[in-house]
N, C-alpha and C positions, 0 to 999 in steps of 0.2 A: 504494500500500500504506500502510495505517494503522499510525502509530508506534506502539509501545509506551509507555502513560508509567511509567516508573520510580520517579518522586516518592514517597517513602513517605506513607500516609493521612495525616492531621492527628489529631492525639492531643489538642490544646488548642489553644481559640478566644477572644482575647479580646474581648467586648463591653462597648459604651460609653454609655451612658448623653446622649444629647444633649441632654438637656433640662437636665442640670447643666454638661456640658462647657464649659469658656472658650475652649477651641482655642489653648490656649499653646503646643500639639505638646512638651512635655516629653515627654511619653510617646515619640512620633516618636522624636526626640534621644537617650533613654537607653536605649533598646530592641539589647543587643548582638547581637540575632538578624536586626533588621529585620524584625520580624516585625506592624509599624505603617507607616502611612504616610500622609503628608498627600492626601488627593484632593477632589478639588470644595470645596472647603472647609470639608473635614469629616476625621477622623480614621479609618482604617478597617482593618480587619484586612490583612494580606498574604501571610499563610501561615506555615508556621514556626517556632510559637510554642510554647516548653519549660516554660512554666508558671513561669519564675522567681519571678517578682513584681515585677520591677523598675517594670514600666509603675503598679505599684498603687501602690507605695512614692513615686515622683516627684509620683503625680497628686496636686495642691493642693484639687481638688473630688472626690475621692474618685468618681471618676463611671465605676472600670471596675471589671468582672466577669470574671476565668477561669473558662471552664466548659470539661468535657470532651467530646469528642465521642464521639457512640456507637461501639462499634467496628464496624469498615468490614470486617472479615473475616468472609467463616461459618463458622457454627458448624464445631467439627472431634472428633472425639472423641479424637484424635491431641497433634494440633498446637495449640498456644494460641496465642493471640493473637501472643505475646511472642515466639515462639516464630519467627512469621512472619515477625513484624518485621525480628526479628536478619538471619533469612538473605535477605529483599528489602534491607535496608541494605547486607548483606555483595556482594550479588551484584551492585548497580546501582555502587557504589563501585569493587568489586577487592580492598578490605581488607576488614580484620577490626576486628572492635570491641573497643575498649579501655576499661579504665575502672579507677578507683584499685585499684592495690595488681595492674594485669592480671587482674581477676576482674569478668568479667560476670553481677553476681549482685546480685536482686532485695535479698538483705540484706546492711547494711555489716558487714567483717571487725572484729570483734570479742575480746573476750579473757578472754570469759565462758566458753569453753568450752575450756580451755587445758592440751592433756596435754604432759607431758614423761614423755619414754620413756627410762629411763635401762639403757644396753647392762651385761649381767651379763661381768664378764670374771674370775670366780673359779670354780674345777673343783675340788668340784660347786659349782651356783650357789647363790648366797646367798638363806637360809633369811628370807624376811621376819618369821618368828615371833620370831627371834634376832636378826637384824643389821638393822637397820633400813637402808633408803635415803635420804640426803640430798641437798639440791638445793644445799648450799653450795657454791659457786664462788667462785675466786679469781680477781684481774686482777692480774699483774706476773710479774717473771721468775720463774724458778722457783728455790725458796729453796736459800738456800742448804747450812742443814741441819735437822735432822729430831731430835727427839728423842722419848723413849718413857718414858712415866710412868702407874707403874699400869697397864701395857698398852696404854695409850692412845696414839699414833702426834700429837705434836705439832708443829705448824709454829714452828720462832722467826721469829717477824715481824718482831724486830728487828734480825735481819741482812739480811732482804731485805722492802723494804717491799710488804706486798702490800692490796689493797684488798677486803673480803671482800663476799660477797653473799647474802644468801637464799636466790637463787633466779638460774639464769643467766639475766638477763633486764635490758637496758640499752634505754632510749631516745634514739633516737638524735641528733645535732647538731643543732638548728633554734635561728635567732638571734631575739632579741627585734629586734621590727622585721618582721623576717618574720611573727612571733607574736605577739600583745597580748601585754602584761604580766601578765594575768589566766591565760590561757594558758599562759604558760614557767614563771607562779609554780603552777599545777597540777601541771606536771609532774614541778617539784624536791618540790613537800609529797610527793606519791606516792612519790616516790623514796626519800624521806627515810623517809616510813612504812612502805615495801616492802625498806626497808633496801638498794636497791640504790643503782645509778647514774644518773645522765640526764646526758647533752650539751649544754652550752650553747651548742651554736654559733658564732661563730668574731663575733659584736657583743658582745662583752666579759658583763661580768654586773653588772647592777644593784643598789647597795648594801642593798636591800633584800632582794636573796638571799643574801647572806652568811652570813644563818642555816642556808645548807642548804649551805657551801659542802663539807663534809665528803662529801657524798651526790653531787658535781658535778664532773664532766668535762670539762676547758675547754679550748676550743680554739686554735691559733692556726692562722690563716690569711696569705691572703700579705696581706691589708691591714692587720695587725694592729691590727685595731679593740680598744678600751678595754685595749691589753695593756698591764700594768703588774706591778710587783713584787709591792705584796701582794695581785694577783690571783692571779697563779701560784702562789703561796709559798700560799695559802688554801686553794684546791682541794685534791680527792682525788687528780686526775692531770690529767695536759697530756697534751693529745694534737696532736701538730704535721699539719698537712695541707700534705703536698708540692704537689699539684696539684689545681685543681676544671677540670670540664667543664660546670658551669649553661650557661653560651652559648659554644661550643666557640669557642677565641680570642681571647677575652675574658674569662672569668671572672664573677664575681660583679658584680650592681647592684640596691642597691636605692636606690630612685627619691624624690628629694629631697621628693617629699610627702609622705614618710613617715618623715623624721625631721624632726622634733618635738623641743620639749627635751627632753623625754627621755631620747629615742632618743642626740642629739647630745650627751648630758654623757657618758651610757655609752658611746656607741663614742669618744667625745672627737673629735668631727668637727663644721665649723660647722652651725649649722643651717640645715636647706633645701635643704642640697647632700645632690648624689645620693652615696651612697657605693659606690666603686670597687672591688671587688679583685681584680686579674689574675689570670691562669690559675695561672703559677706563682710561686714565691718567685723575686725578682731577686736575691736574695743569696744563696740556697741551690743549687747545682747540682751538690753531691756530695758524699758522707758525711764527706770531710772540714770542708766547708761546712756542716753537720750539727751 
């Protein structure tokens, strides 16, 4: 009896150019699919190939080509292509497909199209003609008291510090390191111009964000990377992280080629080394410890 093959089609083919090729097999070498391999002394495709680019970027003679393959399904007036795909991967595997954010979907999630639906909790409901709906949100305890001027229903902030926002809507912890600089410094301008918050993540903050530390969130971690006085004292609020699960039993690592000086003035770690941070705080194990 004749097997089944399972293998999903090939969706992308690299070709190579031999007339230019030096056969240095970088391509071979960088290829995290394997989707290259050395044969007879020549370079040759081996299946499996996601279209990255990696093999185009490494090559020194510019001498490959991604092209796509036609597709291998018929026509269907039902089902597409994509359609197929999903459930021949699903069904030869046993799982399911996943992908950022758990959304298997042709377009990336976005924040272009962003409703906020805010619950009516007054009988009868509130006249939008008359009372307007706000999206202002507040971050801290809840104050401590309340005063009324001109009818107007005001918070004293200065009995309980609270941090206000626009719009409920924060970015959440990711450290420089993890993120270019170009990158964490996007997120604090937005912050700043969206008048909310963002997280900086728990590799301290770069002296160059200090401008936005009013709009910034800071974290400590159990490795307490760059924490210092007028870091904490700067920010809009600390927010302490009891525990992480990144690699269950270990905690956090990012890996010494990636800090750079940098990286290594801001979290104050030497350079090169990987930096550490355990799962949990060794001096925190209870709200007294707190």
């Amino acid at each position: 009896m004749k097997r089944l093959d399972h293998r999903l089609p090939e969706r992308f083919v690299p070709t190579i150019n031999y007339d230019l090729c030096r056969v240095c097999r970088r391509c071979v070498n960088d290829c995290s699919y394997q989707a290259l391999e050395f044969l007879e002394s020549r370079v040759v495709p081996s299946g499996g190939c996601v279209a990255c680019g990696r093999c185009i970027a490494v090559c020194p003679a510019n001498c490959i080509e991604i092209r796509p393959v036609p597709p291998q399904f018929a026509p269907h007036g039902n089902w597409s292509e994509r359609s197929r795909r999903s459930i021949l991967a699903q069904a030869s595997s046993g799982g399911v497909l996943l992908s950022s954010c758990g959304a298997d979907d042709e377009h990336p999630a976005i924040f272009d199209d962003l409703l906020l639906d805010a619950a009516q909790v007054t009988n009868p409901s509130i006249d939008p003609l008359r009372e307007p709906v706000e999206t202002v949100t507040y971050l801290g305890r809840r104050p401590g008291k309340l005063e009324v001027c001109d009818g107007k229903v005001m918070i004293r902030e200065d009995d309980t510090p609270l941090i206000r926002m626009n719009m409920p809507l924060m970015f959440g912890h990711i450290s420089l390191g993890s993120i270019s600089y170009n990158a964490q410094k996007a997120l604090f301008m937005a912050a700043k111009e969206l008048d909310i918050v963002a997280g900086s993540g728990e590799g301290g903050l770069h002296p160059d964000f200090y401008q936005y530390a009013d709009r910034i969130c800071s974290e400590v971690a159990s490795g307490r990377f760059g924490i210092k006085p007028e870091y904490l004292k700067g920010v809009a609020a600390v927010e302490i992280k009891i525990g992480q699960g990144a690699k269950p039993g270990h905690g956090g690592h990012l890996p010494g080629e990636k800090v750079t000086t940098m990286i290594s003035e801001t979290r104050m770690i030497p350079l090169g080394t990987d930096a550490l941070s355990p799962y949990p705080h060794h001096d925190i194990y209870s709200i007294e410890d707190l």
